[in-house]
C-alpha positions in Angstrom: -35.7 -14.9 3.1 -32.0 -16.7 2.9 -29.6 -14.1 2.4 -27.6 -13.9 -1.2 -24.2 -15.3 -1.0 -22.0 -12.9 -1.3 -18.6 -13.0 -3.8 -15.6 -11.6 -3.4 -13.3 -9.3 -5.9 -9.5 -9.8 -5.0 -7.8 -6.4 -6.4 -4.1 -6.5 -6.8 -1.8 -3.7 -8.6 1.5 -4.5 -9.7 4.9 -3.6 -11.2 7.8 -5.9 -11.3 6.9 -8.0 -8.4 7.9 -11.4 -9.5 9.1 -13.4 -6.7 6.0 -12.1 -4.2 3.3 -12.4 -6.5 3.1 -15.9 -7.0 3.0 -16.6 -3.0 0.3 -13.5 -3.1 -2.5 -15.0 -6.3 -2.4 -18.2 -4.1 -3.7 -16.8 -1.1 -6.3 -15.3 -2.5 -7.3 -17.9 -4.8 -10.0 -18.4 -2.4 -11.8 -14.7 -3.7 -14.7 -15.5 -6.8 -12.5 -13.1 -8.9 -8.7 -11.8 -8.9 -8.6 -8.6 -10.6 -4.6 -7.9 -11.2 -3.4 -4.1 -12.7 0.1 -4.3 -14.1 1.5 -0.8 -14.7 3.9 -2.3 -17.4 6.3 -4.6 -15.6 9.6 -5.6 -17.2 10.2 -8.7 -15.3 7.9 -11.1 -16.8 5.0 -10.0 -14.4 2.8 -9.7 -16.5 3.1 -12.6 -18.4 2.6 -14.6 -15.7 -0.6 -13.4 -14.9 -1.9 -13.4 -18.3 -0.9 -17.2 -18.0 -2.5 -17.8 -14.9 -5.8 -19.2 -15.1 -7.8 -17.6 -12.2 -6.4 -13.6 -13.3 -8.1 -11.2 -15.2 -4.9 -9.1 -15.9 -5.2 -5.6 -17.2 -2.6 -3.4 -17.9 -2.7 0.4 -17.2 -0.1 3.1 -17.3 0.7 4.2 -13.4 0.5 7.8 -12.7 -0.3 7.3 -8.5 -1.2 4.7 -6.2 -4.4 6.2 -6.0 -5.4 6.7 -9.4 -4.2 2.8 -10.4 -6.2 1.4 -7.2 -9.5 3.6 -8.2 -8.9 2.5 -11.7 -8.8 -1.2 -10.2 -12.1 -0.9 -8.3 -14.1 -0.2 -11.4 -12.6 -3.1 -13.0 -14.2 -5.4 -10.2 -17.9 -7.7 -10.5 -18.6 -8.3 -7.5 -19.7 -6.4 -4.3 -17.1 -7.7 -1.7 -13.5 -5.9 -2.3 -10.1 -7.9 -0.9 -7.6 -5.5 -2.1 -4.0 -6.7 -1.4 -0.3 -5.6 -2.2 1.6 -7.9 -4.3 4.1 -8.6 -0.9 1.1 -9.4 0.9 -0.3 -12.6 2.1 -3.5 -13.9 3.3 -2.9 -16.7 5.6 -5.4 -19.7 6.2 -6.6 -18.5 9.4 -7.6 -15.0 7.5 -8.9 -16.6 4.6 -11.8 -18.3 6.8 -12.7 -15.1 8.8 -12.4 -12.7 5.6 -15.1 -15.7 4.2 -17.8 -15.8 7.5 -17.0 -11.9 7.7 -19.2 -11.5 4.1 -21.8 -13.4 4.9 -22.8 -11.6 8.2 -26.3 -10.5 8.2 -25.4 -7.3 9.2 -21.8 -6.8 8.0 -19.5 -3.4 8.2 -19.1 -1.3 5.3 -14.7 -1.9 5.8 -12.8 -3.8 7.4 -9.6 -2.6 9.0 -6.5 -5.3 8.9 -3.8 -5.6 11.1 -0.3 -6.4 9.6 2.4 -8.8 10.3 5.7 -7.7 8.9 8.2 -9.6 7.4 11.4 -8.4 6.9 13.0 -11.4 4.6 11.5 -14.5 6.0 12.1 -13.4 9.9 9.0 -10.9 11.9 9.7 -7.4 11.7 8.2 -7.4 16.0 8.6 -3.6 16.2 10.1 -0.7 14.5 7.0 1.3 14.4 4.8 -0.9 12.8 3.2 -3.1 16.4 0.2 -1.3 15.9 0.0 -1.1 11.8 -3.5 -1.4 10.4 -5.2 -1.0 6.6 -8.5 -1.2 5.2 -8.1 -4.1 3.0 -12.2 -5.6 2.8 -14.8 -3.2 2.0 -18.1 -3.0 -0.1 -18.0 -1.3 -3.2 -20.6 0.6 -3.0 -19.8 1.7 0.3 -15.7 3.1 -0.2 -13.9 4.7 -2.5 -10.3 5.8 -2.8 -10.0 10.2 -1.9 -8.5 12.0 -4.3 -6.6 14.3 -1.5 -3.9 11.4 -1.7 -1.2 10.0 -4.0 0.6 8.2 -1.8 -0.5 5.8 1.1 -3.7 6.5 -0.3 -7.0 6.3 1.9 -10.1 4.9 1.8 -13.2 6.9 2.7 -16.0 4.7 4.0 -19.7 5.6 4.4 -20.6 3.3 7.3 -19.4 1.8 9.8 -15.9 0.3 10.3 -14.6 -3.4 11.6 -11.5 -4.9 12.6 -10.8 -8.8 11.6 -8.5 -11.0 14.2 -6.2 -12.7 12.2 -3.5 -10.7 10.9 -2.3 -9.9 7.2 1.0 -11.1 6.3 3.5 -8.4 4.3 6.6 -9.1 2.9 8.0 -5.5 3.3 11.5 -6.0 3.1 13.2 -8.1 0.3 16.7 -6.5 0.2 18.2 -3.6 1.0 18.4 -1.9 -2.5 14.7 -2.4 -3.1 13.4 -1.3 0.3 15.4 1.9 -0.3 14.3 2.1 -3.8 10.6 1.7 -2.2 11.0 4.4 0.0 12.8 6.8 -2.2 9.9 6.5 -4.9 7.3 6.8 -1.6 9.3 10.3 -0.4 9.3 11.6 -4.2 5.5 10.7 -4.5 4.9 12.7 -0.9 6.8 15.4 -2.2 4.4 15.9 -5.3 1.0 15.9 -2.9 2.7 18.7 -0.8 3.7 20.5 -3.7 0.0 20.2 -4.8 -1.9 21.2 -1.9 0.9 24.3 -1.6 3.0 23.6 0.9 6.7 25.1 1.3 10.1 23.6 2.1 11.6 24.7 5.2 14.7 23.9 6.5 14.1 23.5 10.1 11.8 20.4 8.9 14.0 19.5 6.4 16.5 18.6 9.3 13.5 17.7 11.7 11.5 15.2 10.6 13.9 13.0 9.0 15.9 13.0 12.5 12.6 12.5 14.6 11.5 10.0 12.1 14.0 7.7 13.2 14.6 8.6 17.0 10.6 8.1 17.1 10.4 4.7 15.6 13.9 3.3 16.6 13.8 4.3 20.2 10.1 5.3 21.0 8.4 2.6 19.1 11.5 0.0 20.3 12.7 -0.5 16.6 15.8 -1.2 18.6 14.3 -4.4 19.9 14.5 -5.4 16.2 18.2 -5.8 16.5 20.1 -4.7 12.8 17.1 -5.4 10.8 15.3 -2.6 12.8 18.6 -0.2 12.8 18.0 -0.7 8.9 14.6 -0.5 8.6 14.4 2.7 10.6 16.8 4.2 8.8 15.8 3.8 5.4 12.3 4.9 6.5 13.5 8.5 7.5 15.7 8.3 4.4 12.5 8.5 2.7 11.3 11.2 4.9 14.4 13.2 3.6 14.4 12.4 0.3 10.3 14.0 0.3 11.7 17.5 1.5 14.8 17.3 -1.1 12.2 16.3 -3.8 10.0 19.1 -2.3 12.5 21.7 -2.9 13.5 20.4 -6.2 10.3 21.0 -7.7 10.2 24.6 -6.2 13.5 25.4 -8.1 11.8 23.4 -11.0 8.2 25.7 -11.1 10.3 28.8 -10.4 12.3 28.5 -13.1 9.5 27.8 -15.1 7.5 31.3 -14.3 11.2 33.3 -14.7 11.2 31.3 -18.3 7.4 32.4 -18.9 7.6 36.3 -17.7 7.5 38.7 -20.2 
């Protein structure tokens, strides 16, 4: 018996990301359906993809990466999940394997990608990233998104995993105010999981990991190979790390204030 072709869902989440998210729709225009969650953009976003002919655009209020992406996945048809950034890029090359890998007789249940970075329009060859890789094509009845994340949330698979050949493009660096901006709101949304799961500033992290965030990726993982764009880059990532352990402590201050308020 011929096997059913198989169709594609492209999932995309979104907020304020004109200027990336015309280049990302096109590249997977490919996909049978392009599923786009707006978390109430202000730049005209969303009015281009209610525009846009091949989008089913939906908007949702954002409370986590992981709650908006599982909130995504139900919106999807078909059994094949591509589920890109909005800075992200599927190149031809990709495209073609992502399209044989579904139809395999006996496919994974994910797909791991690797990444190329892009910082600007020049490659990002090394700052910690060489080795970057994301599940981005899965079956939906096979994945879903754990709830023990809110931030660079993770996919748990029942079945095996793959890893495609052709790399992923991502944009990850437009200018300096919004990669910091990016990395700020990252640190803050790390800060909220620890506070969750009950774990405590310290200072001796506090001054720890930021420090060996960026001796680890600008010196161990060559980010200094990357010339200024790397010095920046590495920077601004443990600026983030920093920014989780101030955010940490400020909720602290925040809930024990709250309980001193409450006390009889």
């Amino acid at each position: 018996m011929k096997k059913e072709h198989q169709k594609i869902s492209a999932l995309i989440i979104t907020y304020n990301e004109m200027g990336y998210i015309q280049d990302c729709i096109d590249s997977v225009s490919f996909a049978d359906e392009i599923v786009v969650v707006d978390s109430y953009s202000t730049d005209g976003t969303y009015e281009y993809l209610v525009d846009h002919p091949k989008v089913k655009a939906i908007q949702h209020p954002f409370s986590n990466f992981t709650q908006q992406k599982t909130f995504a996945l139900t919106q999807a048809s078909h059994p094949w999940i591509l589920f890109v950034d909005a800075d992200e890029i599927i190149p031809e090359a990709l495209k073609h394997e992502i399209q044989e890998t579904v139809q395999l007789e006996s496919p994974h249940a994910a797909y791991w990608f690797y990444r190329k970075f892009m910082f600007q329009n020049t490659p990002l060859r090394y700052s910690g990233w060489q080795t970057d890789k994301n599940y981005r094509l899965f079956r939906k009845d096979k994945a879903k998104f754990t709830d023990k994340k809110i931030v660079h949330e993770t996919l748990e698979v029942d079945g095996t995993s793959g890893i495609l050949k052709e790399k992923l493009i991502h944009y990850c660096y437009k200018d300096y105010t919004d990669y910091k901006s990016k990395m700020l709101n990252y640190g803050r949304l790390k800060a909220k999981e620890d506070f969750y799961r009950e774990k405590h500033f310290n200072y001796f992290y506090y001054i720890l990991k930021p420090a060996w965030k960026f001796f680890n990726h600008y010196f161990l993982r060559l980010g200094i190979l990357d010339g200024k764009k790397g010095l920046t880059i590495c920077y601004l990532n443990a600026l983030g790390v920093l920014e989780r352990f101030r955010e940490l402590k400020r909720l602290e201050r925040k809930n024990a204030l709250a309980y001193y308020l409450l006390m009889p």
